[in-house]
C-alpha positions as CSV (number, residue, x, y, z in Angstrom):
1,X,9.2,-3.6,-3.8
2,X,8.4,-1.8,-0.5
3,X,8.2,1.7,-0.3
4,X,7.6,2.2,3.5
5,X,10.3,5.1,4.4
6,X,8.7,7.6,1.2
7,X,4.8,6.5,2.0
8,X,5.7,7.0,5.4
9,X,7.4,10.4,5.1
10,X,4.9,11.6,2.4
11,X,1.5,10.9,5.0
12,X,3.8,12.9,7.5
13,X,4.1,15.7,5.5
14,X,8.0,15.7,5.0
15,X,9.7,16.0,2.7
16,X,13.2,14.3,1.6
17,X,14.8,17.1,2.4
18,X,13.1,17.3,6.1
19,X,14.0,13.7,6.9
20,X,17.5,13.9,6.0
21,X,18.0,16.9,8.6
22,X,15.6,14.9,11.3
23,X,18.3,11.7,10.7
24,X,21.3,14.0,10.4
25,X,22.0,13.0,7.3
26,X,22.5,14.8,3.5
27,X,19.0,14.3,1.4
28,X,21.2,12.2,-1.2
29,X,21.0,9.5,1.5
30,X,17.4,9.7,2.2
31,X,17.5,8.9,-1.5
32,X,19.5,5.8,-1.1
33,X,17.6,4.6,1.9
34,X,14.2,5.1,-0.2
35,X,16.0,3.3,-3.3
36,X,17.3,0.9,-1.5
37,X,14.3,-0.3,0.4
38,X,12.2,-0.2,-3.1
39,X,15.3,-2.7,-4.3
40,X,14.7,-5.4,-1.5
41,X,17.8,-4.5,0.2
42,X,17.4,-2.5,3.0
43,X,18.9,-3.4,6.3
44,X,16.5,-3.4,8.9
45,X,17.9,-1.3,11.4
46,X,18.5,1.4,8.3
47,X,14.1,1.3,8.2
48,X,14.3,1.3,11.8
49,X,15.8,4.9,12.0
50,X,14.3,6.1,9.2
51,X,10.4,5.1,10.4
52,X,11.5,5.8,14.1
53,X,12.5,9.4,13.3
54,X,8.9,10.0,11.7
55,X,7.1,8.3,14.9
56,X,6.6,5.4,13.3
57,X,7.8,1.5,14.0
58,X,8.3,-1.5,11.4
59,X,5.3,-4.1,12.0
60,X,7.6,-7.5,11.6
61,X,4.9,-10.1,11.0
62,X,5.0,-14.0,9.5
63,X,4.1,-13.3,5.9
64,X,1.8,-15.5,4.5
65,X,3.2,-17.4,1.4
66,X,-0.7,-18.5,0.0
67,X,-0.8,-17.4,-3.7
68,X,-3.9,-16.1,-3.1
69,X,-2.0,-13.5,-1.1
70,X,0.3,-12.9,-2.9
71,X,-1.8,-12.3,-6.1
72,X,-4.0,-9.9,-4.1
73,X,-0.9,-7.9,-2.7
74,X,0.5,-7.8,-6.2
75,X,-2.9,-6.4,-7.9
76,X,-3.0,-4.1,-4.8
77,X,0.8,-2.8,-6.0
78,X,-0.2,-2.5,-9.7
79,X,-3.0,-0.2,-8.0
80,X,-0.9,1.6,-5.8
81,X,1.2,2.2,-9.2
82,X,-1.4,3.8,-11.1
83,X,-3.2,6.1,-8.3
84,X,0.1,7.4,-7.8
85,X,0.3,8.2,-11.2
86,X,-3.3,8.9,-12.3
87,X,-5.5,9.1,-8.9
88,X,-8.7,9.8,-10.7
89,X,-8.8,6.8,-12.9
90,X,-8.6,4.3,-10.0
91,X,-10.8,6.1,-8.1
92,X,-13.5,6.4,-10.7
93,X,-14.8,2.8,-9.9
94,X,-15.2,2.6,-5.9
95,X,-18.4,4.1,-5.3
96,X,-20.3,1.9,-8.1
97,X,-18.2,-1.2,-6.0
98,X,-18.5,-0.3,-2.7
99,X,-22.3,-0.3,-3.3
100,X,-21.8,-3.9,-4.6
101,X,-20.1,-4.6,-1.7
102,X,-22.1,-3.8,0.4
103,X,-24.9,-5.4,-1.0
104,X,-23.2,-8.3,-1.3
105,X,-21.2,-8.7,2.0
106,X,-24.4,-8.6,4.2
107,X,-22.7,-9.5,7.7
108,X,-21.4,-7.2,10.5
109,X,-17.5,-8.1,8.9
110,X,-18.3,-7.7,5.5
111,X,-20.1,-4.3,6.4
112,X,-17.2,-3.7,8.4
113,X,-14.5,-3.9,5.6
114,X,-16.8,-1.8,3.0
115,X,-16.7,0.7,6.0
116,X,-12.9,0.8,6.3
117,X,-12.4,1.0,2.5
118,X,-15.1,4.0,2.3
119,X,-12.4,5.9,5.0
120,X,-9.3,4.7,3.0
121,X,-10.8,6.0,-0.3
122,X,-11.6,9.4,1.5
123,X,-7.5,9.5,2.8
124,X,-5.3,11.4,1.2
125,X,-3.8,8.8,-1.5
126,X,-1.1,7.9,0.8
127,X,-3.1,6.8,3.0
128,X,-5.4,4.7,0.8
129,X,-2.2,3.1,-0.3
130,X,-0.6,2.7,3.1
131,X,-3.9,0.8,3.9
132,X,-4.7,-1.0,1.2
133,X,-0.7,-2.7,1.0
134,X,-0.5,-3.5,4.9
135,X,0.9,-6.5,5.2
136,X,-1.5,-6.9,8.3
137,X,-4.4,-9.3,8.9
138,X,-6.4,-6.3,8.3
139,X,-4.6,-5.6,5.2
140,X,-4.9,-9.1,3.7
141,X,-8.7,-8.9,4.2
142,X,-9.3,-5.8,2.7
143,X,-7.4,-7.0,-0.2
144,X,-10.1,-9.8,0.0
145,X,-12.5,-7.7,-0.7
146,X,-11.3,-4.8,-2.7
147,X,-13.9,-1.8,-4.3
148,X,-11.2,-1.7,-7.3
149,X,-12.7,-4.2,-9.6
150,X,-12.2,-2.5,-13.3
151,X,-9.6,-0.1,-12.2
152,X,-6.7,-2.2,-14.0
153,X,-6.5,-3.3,-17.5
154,X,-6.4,-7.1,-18.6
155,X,-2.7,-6.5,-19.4
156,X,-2.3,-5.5,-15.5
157,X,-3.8,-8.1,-14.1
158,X,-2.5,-10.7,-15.9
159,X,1.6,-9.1,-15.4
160,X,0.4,-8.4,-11.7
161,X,-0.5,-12.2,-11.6
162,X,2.6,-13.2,-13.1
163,X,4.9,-11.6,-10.6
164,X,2.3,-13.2,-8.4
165,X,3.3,-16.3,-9.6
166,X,7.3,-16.3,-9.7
167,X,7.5,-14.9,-6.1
């Protein structure tokens, strides 16, 4: 379930409304678009338009099939889920981690991707969530080593592991 085209227009600071009149089109088809991306069935040239209108391009990239990937992306999405939903309760456990982190990831890298989640955390939530579900070498190794240990319950991991699983 991608949800570029709202993310997107959300960190831009539009509204539906704003990017139906920036495509020429009627908000009920912004709608569509977003609904139909979050389905798996957006046409690429539809995403395209939509991102291109904002100032923004698709990254096309090789996606890595490892399961460890895909687990990490799907946890990631289970996160994304809830700090949309309840911000605060996610957020609760990064600065406890990141100093964890930090301790433990003792090299110039590992210091560098404690850094980068310290600026995503302070995003707007957006943001953070942009970041933290790139599907970008960056994105797959701050994924690696995510402050978000305790934020979901059992229950979440082990679904988000499932879906993991059947992809």
């Amino acid at each position: 379930m991608s949800t570029t085209i709202a993310d997107t227009r959300r960190s831009v600071g539009w509204t539906v409304r704003d990017l139906a009149e920036n495509l020429g089109v009627a908000p009920s088809t912004v709608t569509r678009m977003e609904q139909s991306e979050r389905d798996d069935r957006i046409q690429l040239g539809t995403l395209k338009r939509a991102l291109a209108v904002m100032g923004r391009r698709p990254r096309v990239e090789v996606v890595n099939t490892r399961r460890e990937e895909r687990v990490t992306m799907e946890l990631h999405r289970t996160l994304a889920n809830r700090l949309r939903t309840d911000p605060q309760a996610v957020l609760d456990v990064v600065p406890d981690n990141l100093v964890r982190l930090r301790a433990r990831l003792r090299s110039p890298i590992g210091q560098k991707w404690v850094d980068r989640w310290a600026e995503l955390v302070d995003s707007p939530v957006d943001l953070l969530i942009l970041g933290m579900l790139a599907d970008t070498p960056e994105g797959r190794e701050l994924r690696q080593n995510s402050p978000f240990a305790g934020a979901l319950t059992q229950g979440e991991r082990v679904a988000a592991i499932e879906r993991a699983n059947q992809e």
